[in-house]
Gaussian input, Z-matrix of N, CA and C with variables (Angstrom, degrees):
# hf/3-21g

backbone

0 1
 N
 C     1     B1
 C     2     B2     1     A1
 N     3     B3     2     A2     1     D1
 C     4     B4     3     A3     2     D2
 C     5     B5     4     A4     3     D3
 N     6     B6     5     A5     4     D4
 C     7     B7     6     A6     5     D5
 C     8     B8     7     A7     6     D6
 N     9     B9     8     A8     7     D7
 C    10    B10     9     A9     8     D8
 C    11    B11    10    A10     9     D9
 N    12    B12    11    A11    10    D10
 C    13    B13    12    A12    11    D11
 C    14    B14    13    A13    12    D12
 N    15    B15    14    A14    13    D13
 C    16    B16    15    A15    14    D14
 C    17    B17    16    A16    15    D15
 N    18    B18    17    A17    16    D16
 C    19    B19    18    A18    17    D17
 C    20    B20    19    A19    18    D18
 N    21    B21    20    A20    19    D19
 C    22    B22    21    A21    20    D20
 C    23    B23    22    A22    21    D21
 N    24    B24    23    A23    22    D22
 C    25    B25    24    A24    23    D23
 C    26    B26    25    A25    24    D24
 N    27    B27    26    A26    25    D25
 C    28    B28    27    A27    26    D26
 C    29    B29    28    A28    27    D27
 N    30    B30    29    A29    28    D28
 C    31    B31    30    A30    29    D29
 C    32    B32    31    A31    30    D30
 N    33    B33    32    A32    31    D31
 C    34    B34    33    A33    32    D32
 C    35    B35    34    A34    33    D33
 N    36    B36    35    A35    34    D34
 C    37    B37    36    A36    35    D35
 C    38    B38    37    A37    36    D36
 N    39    B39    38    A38    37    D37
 C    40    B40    39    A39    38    D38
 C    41    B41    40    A40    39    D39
 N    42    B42    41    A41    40    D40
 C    43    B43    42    A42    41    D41
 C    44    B44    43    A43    42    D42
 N    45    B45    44    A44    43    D43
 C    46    B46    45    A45    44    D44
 C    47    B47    46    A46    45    D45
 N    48    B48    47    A47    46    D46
 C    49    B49    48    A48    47    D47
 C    50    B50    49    A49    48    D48
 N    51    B51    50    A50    49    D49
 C    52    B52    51    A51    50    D50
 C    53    B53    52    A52    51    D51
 N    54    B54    53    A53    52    D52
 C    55    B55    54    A54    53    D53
 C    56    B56    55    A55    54    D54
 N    57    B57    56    A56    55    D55
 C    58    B58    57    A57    56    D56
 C    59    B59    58    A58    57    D57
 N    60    B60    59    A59    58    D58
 C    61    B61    60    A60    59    D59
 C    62    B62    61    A61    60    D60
 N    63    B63    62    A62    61    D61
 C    64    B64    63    A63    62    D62
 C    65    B65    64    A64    63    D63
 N    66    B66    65    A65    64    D64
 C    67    B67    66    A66    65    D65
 C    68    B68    67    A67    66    D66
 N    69    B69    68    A68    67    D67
 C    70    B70    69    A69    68    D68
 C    71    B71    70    A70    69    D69
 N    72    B72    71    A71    70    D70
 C    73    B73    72    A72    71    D71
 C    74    B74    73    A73    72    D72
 N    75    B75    74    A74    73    D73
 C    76    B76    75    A75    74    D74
 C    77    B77    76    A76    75    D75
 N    78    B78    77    A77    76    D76
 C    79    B79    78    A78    77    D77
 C    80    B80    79    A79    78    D78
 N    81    B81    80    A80    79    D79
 C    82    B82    81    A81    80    D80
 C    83    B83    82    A82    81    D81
 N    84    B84    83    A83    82    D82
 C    85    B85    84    A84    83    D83
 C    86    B86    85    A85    84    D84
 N    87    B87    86    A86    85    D85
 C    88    B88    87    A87    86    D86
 C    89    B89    88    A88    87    D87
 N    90    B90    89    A89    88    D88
 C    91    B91    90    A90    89    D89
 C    92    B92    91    A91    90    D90
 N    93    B93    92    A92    91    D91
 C    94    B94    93    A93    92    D92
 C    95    B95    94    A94    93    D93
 N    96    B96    95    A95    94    D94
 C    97    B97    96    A96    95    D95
 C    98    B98    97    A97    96    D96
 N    99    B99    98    A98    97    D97
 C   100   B100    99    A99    98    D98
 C   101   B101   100   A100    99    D99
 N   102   B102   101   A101   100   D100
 C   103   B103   102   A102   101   D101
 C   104   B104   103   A103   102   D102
 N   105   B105   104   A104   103   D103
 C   106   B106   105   A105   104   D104
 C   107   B107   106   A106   105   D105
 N   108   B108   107   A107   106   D106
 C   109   B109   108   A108   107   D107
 C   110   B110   109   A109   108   D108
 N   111   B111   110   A110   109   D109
 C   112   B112   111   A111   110   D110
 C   113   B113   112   A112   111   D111
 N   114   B114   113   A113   112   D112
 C   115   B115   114   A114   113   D113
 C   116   B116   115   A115   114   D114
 N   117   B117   116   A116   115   D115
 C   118   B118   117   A117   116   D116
 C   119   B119   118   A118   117   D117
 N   120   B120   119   A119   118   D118
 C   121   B121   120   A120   119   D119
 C   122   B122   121   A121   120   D120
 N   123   B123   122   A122   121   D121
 C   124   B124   123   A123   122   D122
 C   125   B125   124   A124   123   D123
 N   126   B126   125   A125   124   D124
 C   127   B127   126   A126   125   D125
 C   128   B128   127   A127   126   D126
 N   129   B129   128   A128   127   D127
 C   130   B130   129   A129   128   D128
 C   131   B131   130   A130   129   D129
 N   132   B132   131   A131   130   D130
 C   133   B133   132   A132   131   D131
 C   134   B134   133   A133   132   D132
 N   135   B135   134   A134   133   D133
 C   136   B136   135   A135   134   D134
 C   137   B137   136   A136   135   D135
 N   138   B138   137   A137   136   D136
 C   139   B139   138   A138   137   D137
 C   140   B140   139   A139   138   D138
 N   141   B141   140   A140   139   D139
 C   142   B142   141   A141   140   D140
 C   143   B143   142   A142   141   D141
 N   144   B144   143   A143   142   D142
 C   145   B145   144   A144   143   D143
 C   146   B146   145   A145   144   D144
 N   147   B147   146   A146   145   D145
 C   148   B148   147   A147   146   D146
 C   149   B149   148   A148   147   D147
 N   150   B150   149   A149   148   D148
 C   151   B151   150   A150   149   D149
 C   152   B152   151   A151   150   D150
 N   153   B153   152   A152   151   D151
 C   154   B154   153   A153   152   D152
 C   155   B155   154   A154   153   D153
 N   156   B156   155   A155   154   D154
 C   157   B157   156   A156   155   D155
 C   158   B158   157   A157   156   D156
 N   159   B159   158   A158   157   D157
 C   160   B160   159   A159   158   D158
 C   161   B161   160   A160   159   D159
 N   162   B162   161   A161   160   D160
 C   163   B163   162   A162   161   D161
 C   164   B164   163   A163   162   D162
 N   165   B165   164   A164   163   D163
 C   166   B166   165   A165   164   D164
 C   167   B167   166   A166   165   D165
 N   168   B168   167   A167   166   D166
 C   169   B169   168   A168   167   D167
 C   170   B170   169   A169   168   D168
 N   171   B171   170   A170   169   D169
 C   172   B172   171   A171   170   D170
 C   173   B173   172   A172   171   D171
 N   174   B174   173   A173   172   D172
 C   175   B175   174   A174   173   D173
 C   176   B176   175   A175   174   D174
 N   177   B177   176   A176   175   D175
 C   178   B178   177   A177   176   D176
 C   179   B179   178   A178   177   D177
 N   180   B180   179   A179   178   D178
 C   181   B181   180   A180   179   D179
 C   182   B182   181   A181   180   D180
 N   183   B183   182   A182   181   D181
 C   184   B184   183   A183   182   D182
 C   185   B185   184   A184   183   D183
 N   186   B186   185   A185   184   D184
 C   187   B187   186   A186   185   D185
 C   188   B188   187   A187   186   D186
 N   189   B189   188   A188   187   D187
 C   190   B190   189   A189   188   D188
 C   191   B191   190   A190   189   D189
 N   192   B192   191   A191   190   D190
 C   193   B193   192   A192   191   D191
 C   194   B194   193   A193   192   D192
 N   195   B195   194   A194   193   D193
 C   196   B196   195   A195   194   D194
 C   197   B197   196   A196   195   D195
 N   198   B198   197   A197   196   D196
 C   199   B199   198   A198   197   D197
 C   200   B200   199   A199   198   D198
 N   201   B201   200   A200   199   D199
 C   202   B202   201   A201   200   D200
 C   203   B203   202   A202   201   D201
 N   204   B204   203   A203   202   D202
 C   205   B205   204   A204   203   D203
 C   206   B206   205   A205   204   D204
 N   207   B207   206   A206   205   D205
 C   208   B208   207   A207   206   D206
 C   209   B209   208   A208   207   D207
 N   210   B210   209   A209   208   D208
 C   211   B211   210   A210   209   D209
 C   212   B212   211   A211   210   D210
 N   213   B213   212   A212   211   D211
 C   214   B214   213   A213   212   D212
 C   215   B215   214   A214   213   D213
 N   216   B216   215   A215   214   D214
 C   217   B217   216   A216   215   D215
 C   218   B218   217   A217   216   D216
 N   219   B219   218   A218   217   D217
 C   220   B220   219   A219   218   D218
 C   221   B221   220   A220   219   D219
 N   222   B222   221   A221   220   D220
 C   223   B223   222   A222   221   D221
 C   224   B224   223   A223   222   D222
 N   225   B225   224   A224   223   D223
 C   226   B226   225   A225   224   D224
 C   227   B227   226   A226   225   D225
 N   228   B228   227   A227   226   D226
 C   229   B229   228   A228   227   D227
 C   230   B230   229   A229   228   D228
 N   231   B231   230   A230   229   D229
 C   232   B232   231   A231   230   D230
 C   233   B233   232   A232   231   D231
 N   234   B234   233   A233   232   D232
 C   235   B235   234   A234   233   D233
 C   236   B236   235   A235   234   D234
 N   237   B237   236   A236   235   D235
 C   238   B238   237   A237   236   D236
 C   239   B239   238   A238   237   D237
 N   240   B240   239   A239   238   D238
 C   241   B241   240   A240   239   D239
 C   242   B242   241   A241   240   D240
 N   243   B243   242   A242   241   D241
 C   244   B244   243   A243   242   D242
 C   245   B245   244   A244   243   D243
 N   246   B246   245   A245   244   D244
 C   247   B247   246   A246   245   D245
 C   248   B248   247   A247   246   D246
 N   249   B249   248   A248   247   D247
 C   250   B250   249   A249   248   D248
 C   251   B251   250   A250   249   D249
 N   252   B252   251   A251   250   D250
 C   253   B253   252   A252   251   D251
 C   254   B254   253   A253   252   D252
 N   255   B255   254   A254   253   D253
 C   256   B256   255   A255   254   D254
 C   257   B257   256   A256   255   D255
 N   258   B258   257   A257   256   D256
 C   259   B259   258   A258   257   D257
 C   260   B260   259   A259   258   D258
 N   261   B261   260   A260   259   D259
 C   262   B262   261   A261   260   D260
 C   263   B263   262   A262   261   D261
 N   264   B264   263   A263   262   D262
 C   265   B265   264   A264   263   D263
 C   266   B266   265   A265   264   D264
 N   267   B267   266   A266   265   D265
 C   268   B268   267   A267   266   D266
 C   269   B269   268   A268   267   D267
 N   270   B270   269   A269   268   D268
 C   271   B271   270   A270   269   D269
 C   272   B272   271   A271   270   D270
 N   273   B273   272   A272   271   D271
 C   274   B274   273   A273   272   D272
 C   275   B275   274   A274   273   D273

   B1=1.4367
   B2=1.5196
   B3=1.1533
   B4=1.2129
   B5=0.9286
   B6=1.4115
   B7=1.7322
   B8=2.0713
   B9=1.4690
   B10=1.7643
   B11=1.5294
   B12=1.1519
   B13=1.5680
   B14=1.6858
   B15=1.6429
   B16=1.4471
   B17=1.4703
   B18=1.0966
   B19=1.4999
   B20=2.1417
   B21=0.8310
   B22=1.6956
   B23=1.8202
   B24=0.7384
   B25=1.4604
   B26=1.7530
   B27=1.3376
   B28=1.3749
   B29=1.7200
   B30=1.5457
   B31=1.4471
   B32=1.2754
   B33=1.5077
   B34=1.8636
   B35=1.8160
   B36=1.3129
   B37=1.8313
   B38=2.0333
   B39=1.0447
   B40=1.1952
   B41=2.0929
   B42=1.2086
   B43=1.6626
   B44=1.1250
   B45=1.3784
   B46=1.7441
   B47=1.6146
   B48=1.5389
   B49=1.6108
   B50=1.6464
   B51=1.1515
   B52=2.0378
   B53=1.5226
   B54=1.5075
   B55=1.4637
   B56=1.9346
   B57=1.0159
   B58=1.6742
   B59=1.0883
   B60=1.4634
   B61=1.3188
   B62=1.7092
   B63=1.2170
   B64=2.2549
   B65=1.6686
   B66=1.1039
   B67=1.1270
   B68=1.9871
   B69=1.2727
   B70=1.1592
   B71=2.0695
   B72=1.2014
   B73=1.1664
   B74=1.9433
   B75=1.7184
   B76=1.9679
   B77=1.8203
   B78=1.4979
   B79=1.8283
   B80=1.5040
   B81=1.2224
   B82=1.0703
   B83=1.7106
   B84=1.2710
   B85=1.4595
   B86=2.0344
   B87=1.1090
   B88=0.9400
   B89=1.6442
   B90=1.5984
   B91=1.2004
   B92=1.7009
   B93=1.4501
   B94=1.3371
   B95=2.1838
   B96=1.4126
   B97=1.3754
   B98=1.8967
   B99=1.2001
   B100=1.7554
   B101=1.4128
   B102=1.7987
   B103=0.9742
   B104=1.4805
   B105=0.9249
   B106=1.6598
   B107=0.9789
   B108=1.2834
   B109=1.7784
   B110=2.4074
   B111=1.7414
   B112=1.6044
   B113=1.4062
   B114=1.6170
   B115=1.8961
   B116=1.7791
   B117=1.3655
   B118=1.6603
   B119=1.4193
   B120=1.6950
   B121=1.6595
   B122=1.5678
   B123=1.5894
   B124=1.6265
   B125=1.4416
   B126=1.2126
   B127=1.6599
   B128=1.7150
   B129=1.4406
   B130=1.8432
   B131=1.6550
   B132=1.3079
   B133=1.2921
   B134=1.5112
   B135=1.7701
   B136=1.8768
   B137=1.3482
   B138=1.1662
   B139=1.3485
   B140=1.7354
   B141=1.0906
   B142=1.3457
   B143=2.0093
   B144=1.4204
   B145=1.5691
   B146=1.5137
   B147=1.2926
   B148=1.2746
   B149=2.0805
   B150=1.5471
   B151=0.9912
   B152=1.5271
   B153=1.0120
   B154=1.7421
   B155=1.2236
   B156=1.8560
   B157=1.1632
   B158=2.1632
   B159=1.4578
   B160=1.4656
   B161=2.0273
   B162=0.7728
   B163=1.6778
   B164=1.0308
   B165=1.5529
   B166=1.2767
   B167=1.2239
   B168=1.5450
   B169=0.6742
   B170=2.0111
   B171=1.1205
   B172=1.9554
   B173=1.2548
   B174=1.3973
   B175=1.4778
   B176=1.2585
   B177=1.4408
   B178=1.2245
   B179=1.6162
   B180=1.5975
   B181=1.5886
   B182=1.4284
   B183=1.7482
   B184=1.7422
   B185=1.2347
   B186=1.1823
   B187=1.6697
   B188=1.5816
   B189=1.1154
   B190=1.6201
   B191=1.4247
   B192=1.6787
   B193=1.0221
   B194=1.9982
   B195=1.0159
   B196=1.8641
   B197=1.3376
   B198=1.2360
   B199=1.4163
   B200=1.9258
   B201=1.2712
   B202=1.3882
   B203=1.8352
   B204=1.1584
   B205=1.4111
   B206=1.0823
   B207=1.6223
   B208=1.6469
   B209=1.1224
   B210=1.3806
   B211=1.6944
   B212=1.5752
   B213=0.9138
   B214=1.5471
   B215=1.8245
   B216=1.4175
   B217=1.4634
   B218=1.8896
   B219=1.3153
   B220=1.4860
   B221=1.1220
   B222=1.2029
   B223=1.6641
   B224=1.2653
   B225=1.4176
   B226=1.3007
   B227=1.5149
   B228=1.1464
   B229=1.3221
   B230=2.0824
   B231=1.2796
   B232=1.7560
   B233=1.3648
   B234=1.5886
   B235=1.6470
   B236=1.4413
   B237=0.9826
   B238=1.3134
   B239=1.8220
   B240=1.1179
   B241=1.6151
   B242=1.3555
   B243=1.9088
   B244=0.9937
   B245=1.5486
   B246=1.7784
   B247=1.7104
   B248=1.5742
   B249=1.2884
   B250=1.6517
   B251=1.1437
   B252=1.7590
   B253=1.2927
   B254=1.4301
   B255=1.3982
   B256=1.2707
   B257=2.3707
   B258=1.0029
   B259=1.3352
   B260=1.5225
   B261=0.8718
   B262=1.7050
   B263=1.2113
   B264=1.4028
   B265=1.7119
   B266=1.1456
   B267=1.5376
   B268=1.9144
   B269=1.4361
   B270=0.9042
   B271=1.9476
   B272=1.4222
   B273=1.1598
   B274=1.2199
   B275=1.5253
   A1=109.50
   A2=125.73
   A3=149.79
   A4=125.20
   A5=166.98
   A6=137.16
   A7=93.47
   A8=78.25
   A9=100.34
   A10=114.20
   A11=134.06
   A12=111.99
   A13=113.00
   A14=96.49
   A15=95.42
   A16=110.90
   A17=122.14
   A18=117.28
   A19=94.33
   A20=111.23
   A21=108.23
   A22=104.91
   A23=149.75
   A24=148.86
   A25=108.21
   A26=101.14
   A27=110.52
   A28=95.09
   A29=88.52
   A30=107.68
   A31=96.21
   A32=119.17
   A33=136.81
   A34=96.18
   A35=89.86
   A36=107.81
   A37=91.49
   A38=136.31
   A39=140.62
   A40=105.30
   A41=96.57
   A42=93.14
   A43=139.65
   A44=139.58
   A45=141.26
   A46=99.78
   A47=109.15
   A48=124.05
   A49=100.12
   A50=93.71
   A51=101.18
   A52=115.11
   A53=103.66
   A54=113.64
   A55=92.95
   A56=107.33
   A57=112.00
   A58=108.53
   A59=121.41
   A60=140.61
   A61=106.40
   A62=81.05
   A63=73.92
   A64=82.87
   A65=137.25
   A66=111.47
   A67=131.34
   A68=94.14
   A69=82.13
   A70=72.78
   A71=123.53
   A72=105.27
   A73=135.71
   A74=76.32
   A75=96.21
   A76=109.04
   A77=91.03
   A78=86.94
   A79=119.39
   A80=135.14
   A81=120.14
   A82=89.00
   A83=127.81
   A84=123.33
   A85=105.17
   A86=105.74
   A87=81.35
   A88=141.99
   A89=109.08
   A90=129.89
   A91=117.10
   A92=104.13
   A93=124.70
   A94=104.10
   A95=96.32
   A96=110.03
   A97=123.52
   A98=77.08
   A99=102.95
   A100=117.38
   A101=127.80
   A102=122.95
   A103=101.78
   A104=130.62
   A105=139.69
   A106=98.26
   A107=157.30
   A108=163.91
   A109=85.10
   A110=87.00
   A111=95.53
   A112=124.78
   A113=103.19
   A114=99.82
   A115=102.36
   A116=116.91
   A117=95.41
   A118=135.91
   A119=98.43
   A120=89.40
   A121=119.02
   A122=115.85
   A123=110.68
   A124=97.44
   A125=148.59
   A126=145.48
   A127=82.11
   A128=131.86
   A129=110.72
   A130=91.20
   A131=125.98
   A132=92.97
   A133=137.49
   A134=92.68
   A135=109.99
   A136=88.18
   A137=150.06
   A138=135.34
   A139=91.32
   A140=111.96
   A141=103.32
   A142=120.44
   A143=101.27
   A144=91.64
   A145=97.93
   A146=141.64
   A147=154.10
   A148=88.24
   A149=133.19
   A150=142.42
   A151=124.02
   A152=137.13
   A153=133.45
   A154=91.60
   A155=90.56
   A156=95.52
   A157=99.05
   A158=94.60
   A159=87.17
   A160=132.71
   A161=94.58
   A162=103.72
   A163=116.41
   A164=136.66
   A165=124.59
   A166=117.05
   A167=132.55
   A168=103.02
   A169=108.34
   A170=108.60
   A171=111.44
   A172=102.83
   A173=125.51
   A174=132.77
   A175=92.51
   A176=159.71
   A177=136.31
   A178=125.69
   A179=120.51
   A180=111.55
   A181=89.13
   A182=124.17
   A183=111.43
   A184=106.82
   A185=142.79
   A186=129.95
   A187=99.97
   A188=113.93
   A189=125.20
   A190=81.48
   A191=110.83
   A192=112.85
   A193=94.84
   A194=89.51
   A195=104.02
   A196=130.23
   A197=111.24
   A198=117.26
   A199=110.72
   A200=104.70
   A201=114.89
   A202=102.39
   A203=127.82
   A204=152.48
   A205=146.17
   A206=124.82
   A207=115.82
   A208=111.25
   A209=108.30
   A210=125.85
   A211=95.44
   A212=123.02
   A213=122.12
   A214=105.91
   A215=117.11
   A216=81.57
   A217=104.87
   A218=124.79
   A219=123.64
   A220=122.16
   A221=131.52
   A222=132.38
   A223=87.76
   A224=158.96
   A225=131.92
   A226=108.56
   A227=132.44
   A228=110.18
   A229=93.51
   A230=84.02
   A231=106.69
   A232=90.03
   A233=99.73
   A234=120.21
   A235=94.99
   A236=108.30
   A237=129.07
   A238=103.69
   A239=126.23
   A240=132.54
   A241=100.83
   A242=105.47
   A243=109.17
   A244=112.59
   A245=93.48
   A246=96.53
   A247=103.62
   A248=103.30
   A249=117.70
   A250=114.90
   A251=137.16
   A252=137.57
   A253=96.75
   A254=113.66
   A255=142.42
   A256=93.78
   A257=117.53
   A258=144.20
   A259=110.19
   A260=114.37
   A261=132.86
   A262=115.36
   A263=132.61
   A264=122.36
   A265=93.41
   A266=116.82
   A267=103.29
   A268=111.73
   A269=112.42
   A270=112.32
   A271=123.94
   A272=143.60
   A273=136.70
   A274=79.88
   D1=119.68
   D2=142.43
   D3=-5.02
   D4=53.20
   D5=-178.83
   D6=-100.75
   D7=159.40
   D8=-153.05
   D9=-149.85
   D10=109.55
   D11=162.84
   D12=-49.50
   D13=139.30
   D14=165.67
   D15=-97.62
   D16=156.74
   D17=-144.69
   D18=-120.87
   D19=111.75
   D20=-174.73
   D21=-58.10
   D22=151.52
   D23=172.54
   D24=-90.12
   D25=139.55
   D26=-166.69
   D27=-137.68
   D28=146.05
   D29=177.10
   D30=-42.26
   D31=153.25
   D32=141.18
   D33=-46.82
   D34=153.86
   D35=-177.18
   D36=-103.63
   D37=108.65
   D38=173.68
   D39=-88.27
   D40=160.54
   D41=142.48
   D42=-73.54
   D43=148.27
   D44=177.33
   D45=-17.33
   D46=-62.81
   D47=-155.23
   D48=-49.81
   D49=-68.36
   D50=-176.26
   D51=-44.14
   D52=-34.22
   D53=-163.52
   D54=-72.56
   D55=-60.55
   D56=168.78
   D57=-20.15
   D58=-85.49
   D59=-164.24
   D60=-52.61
   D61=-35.52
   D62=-171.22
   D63=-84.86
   D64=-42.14
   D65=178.85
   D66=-51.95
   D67=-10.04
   D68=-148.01
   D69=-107.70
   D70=-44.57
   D71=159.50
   D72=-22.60
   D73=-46.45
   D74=-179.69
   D75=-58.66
   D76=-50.42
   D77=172.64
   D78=-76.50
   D79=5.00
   D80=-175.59
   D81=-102.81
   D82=-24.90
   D83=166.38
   D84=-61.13
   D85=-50.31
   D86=-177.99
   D87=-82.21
   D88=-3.32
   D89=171.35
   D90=-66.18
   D91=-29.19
   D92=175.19
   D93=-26.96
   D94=-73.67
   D95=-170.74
   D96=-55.74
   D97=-32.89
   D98=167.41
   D99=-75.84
   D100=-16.07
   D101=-179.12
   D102=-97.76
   D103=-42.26
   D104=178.58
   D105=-68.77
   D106=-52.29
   D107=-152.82
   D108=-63.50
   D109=-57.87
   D110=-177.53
   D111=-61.58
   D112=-33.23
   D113=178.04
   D114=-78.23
   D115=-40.82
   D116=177.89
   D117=-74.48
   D118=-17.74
   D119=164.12
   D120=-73.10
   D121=-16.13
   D122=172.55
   D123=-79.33
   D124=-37.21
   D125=-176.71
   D126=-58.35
   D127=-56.48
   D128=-155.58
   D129=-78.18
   D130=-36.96
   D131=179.62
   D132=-98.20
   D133=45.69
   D134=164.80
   D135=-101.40
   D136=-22.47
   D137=-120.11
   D138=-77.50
   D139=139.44
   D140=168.41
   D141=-35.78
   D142=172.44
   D143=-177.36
   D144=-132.46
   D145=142.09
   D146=-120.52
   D147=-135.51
   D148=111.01
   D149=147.88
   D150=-52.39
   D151=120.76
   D152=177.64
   D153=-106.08
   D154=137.80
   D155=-176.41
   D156=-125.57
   D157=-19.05
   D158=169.29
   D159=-82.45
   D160=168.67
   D161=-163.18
   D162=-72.01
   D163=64.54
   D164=-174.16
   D165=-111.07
   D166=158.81
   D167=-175.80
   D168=-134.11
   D169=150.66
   D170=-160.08
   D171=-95.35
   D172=136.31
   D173=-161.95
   D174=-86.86
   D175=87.88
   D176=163.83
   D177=-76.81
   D178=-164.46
   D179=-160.48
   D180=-92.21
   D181=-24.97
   D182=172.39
   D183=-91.82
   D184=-38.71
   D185=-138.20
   D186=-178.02
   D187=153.69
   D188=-174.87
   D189=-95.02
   D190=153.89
   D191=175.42
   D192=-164.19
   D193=155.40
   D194=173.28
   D195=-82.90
   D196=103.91
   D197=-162.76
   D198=-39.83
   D199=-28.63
   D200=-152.58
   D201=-79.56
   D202=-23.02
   D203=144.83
   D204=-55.80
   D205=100.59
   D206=-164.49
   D207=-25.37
   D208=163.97
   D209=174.45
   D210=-113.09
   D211=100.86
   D212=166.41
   D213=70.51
   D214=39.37
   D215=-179.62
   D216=90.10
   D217=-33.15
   D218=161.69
   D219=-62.82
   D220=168.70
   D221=172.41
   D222=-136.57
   D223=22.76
   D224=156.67
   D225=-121.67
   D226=171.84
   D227=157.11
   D228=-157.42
   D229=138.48
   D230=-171.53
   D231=-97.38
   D232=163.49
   D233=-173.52
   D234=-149.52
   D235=149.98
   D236=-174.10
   D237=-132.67
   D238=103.85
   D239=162.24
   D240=-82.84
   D241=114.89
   D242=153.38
   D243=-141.19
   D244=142.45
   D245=-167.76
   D246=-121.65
   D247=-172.81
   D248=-143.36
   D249=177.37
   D250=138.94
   D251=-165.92
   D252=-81.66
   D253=139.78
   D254=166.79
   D255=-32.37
   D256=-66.39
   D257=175.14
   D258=-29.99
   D259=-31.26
   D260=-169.16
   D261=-83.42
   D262=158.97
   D263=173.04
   D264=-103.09
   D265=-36.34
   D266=-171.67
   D267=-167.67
   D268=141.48
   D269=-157.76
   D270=-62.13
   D271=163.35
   D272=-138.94
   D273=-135.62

């Protein structure tokens, strides 16, 4: 019977030059995900934009107010859904 170190495997030792180049190969792999992440948030923000036309009205932290009605002088107004267990005092 045998006993043996098992030996972990380690990168090849290159020169500076190679090491560059694969490096720089390595970031262009990894830029990949970051470039697509960037073209579809410009595709959602062509997406057409949706007019309300019924009467509702949004509880805010000053004053109820009607979605359908500038906000201060704005003409758009963004929403943000954010949820949270019933269980919780306030979202993490």
């Amino acid at each position: 019977m045998k006993t043996g170190k098992k030996t972990i495997p380690q990168p090849k030792t290159d020169p500076r030059d190679e090491l560059i180049v694969e490096g720089r190969n390595l970031l262009d792999h990894e830029k990949e995900p970051t470039g697509h992440g960037t073209r579809v948030n410009a595709r959602r923000r062509w997406l057409p934009k949706v007019k309300i036309y019924k009467d509702k009205v949004l509880d805010g932290s000053e004053r109820k107010r009607s979605p359908g009605k500038p906000f201060d002088g704005r003409s758009q107004l963004i929403v943000y859904h954010f949820m949270f267990d019933r269980e919780w005092e306030m979202g993490y």
